[in-house]
C-alpha positions in Angstrom: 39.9 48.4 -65.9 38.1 46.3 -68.3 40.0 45.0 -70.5 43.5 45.6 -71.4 46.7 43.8 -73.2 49.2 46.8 -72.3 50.0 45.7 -68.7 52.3 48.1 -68.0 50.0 51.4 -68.2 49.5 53.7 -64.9 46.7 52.4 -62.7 44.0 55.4 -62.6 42.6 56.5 -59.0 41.0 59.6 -58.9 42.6 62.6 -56.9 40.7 64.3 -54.0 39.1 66.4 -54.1 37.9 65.4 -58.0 35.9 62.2 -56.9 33.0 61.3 -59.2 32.4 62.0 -63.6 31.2 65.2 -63.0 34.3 67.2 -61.0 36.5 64.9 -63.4 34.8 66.6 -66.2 34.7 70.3 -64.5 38.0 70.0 -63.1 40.0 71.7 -66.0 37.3 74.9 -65.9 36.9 75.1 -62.1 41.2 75.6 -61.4 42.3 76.5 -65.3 45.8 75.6 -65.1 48.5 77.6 -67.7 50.0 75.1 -70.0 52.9 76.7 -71.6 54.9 75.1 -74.9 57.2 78.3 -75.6 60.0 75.8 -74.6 59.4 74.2 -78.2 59.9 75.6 -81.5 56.8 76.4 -83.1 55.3 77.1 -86.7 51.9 77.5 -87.9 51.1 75.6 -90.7 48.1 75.8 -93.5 46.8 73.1 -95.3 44.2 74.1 -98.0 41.3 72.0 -99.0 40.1 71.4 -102.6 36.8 73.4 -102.3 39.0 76.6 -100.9 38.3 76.1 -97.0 42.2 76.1 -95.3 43.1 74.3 -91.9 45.6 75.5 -89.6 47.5 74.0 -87.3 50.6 74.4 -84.8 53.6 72.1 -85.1 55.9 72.0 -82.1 59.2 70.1 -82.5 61.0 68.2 -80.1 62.6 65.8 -81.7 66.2 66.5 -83.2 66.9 63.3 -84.8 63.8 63.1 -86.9 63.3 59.2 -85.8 59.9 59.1 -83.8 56.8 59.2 -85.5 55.0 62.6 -85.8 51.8 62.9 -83.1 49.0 64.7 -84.5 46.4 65.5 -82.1 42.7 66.1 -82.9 40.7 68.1 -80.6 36.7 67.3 -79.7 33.4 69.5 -80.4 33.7 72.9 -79.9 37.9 72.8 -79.5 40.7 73.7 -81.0 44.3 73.4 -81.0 44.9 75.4 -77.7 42.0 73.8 -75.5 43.8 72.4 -72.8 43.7 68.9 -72.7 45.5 69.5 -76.3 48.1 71.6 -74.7 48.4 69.2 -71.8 49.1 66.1 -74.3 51.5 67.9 -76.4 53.5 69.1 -73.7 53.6 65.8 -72.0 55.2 64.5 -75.9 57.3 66.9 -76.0 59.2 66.5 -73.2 59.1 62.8 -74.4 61.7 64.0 -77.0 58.5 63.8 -79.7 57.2 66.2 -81.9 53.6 67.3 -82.3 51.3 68.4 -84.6 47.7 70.2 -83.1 45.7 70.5 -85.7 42.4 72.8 -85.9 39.4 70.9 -87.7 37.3 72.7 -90.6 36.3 75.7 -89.5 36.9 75.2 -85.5 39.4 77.8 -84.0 42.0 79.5 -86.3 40.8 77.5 -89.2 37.0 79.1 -88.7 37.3 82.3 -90.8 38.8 80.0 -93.2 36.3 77.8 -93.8 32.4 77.8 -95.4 32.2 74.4 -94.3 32.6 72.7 -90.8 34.3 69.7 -89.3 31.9 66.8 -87.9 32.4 63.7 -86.4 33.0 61.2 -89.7 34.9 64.0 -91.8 37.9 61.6 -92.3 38.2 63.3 -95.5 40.0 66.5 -93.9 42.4 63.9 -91.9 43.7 62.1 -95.2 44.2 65.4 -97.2 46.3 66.9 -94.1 48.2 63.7 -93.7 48.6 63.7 -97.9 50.5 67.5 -97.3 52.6 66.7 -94.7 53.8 63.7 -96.9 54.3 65.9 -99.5 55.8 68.4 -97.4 58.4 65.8 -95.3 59.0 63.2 -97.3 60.8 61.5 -94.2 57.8 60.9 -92.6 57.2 57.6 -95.2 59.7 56.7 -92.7 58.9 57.7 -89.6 55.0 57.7 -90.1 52.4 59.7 -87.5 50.2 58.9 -84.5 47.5 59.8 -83.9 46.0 61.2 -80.6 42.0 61.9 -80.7 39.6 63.3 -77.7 35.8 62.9 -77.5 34.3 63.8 -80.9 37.7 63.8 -82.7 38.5 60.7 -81.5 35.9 59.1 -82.7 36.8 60.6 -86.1 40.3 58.7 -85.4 38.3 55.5 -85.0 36.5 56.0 -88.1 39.6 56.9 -90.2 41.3 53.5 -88.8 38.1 51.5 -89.6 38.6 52.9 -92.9 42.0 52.1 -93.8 43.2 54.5 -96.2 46.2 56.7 -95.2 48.7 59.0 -97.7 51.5 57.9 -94.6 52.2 55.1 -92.4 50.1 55.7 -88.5 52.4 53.5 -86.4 49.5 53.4 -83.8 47.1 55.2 -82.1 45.4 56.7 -78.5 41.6 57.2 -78.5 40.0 59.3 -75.3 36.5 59.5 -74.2 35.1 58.8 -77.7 31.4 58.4 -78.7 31.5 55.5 -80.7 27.6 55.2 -81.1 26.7 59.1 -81.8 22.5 58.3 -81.2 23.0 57.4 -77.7 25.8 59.8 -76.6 23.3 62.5 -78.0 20.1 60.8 -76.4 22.7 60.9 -73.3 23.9 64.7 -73.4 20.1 65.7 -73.4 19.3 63.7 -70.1 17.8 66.2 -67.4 21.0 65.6 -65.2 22.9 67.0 -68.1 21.1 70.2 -69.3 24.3 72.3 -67.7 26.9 70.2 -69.9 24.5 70.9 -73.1 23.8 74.4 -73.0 27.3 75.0 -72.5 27.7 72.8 -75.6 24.9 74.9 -77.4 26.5 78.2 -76.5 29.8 77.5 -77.8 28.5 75.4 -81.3 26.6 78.5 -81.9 29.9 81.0 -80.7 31.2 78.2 -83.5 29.5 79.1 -86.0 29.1 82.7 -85.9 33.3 82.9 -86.0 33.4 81.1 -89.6 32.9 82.0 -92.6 30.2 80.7 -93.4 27.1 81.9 -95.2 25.4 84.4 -93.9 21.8 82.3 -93.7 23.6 79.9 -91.8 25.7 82.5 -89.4 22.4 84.0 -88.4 21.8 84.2 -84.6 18.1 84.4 -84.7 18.5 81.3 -86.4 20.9 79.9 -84.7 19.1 80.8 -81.5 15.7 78.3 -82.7 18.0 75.4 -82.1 17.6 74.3 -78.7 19.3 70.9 -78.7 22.6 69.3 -80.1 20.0 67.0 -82.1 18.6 70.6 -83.9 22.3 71.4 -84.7 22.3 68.1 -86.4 19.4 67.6 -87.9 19.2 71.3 -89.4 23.2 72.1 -90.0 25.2 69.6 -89.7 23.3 66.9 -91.9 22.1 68.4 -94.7 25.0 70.3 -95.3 26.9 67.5 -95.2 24.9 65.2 -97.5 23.1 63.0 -94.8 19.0 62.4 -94.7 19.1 64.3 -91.5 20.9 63.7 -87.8 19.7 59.8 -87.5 21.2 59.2 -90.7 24.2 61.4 -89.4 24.8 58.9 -86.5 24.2 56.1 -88.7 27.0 56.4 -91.1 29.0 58.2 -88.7 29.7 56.4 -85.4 32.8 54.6 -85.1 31.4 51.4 -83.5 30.7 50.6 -87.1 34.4 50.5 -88.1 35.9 49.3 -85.1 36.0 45.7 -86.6 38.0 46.8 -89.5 40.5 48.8 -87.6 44.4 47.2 -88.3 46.5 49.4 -86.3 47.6 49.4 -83.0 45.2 51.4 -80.5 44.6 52.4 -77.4 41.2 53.0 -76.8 40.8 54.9 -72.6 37.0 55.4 -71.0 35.7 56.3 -67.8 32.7 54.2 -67.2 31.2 57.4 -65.0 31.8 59.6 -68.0 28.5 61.9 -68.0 28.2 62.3 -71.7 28.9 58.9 -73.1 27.7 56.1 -71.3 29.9 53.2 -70.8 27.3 50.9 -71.6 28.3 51.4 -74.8 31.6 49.9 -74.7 30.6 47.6 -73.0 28.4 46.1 -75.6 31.1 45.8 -78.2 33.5 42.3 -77.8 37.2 44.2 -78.0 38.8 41.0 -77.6 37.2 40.6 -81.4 40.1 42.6 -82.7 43.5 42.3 -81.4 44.6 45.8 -82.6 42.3 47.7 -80.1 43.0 47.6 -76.1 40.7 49.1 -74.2 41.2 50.2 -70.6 38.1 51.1 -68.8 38.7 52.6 -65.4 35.6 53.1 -63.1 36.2 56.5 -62.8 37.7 59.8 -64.7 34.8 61.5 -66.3 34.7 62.7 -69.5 38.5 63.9 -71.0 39.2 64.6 -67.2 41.6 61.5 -65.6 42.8 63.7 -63.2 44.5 60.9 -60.9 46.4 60.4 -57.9 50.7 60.3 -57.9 50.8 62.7 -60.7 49.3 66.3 -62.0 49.7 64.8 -65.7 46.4 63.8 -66.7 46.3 59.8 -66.5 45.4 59.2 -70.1 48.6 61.8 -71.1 50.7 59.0 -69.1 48.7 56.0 -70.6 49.5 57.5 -74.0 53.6 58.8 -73.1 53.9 54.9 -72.0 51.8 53.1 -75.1 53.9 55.3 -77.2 57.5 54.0 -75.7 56.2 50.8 -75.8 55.0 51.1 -79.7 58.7 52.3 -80.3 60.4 49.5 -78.3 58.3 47.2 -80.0 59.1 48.8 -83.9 
């Protein structure tokens, strides 16, 4: 570990036979464990957009008081609300007694033939309208206020959205996994040679994507779609200019939430493997986290990328880092 104020979180050794930031990474799409909620009471919920695009998401309830904050969790590129390590954290809530929100981003699972536009990694935009419905909808939750819980390219979105400062409803704190906080070098990362199996897997489900949305046609094309070999293509040719930025370097610029970590005021828990193969740790290295007393990093050696598949328990470790930051949080409101 790093660096960390929150003592008291699970020590992270990986479990044999998942040694090394690769089989961390894999480990969920080599076994494919079942993760099943139908203990909870669910409900699907829909939360329009002012252009006409409509995200969905699943609430699962827990908690029969109505006292703990509400978790929202927000899922990484190419995810949605039943990818796994979504499933994995929500059940490990809900038996916490807490309920829990997964919530699809523009135009990513459920919410794609909904949606002409897509979700990126700065659209904190989306984040504050849903949290403005739910306000609307629950009033209690000016009381009891949300955390949050982002992975990978939604947690960075998280960081951003801290940095930024505005919510419609209290976030009592928190847990960031595995994100890239400086976009230009986690893509000049994913396009290493050692990682060409990790990108076109990325490719083929961004372009899987985009052909399940609603967007236009031009843009649904797959001959088109098929002339973009990288990530960067994807960025430079869809995701920037239909998003308002000079192109992907501009993207990055504006977008990565090492720029906003400085501002962020709430309570966070920020977990990354230093051998995770997309982002290096380099990166988070670079940045002084003692700077801002809201943000506590904890930097294992090992985990991979979302993986944290450790020893003593078949929970993912940063599940039980989060489950432990968020009794603490409550002990400490």
């Amino acid at each position: 570990m790093l660096f960390t104020k929150m003592m008291n979180l699970p020590e992270f050794k990986p479990r044999p036979p998942w040694l090394g930031g690769d089989l961390q990474t894999l480990r969920n799409m080599i076994v494919r464990p079942v993760v099943r909620l139908g203990h909870w009471s669910s409900s699907s919920l829909t939360f329009p957009q002012e252009d006409g695009d409509c995200l969905l998401g699943t609430l699962n309830q827990a908690d029969k008081t109505g006292t703990h904050p509400l978790g929202l969790l927000l899922h990484g590129l190419t995810g949605s609300e039943d990818s796994l390590y979504m499933r994995c954290t929500a059940q490990t809530l809900l038996k916490e007694g807490r309920d829990v929100l997964r919530l699809n981003h523009r135009g990513a699972g459920p919410s794609g033939p909904l949606c002409r536009q897509s979700y990126h990694a700065g659209r904190t935009q989306d984040l504050r309208a849903v949290l403005g419905q739910l306000g609307q909808q629950w009033p209690t939750l000016k009381r009891r206020g949300v955390f949050l819980v982002g992975y990978s390219l939604g947690a960075n979105m998280l960081l951003k959205f801290l940095g930024e400062g505005e919510s419609p409803v209290p976030i009592r704190f928190a847990v960031s996994v595995s994100a890239p906080i400086d976009l230009l070098r986690t893509q000049e990362a994913i396009m290493r040679p050692r990682n060409r199996v990790y990108h076109s897997y990325l490719m083929n489900s961004m372009r899987r994507e985009v052909m399940a949305s609603a967007q236009p046609d031009e843009v649904r094309d797959r001959r088109w779609l098929m002339k973009l070999h990288s990530v960067w293509d994807f960025d430079e040719y869809l995701t920037a200019p239909r998003n308002g930025f000079a192109g992907a370097r501009d993207y990055y610029n504006q977008n990565s939430a090492l720029n906003f970590l400085d501002q962020v005021a709430v309570p966070c828990l920020v977990l990354h493997a230093q051998d995770d193969p997309w982002i290096p740790g380099s990166i988070y290295r670079g940045y002084d986290w003692r700077s801002n007393s809201t943000l506590s990093l904890v930097m294992p050696h090992s985990g991979g990328h979302v993986g944290f598949h450790g020893v003593g328990s078949q929970i993912p470790w940063h599940d039980r880092c989060t489950a432990t930051f968020a009794r603490g949080m409550s002990k400490a409101g």
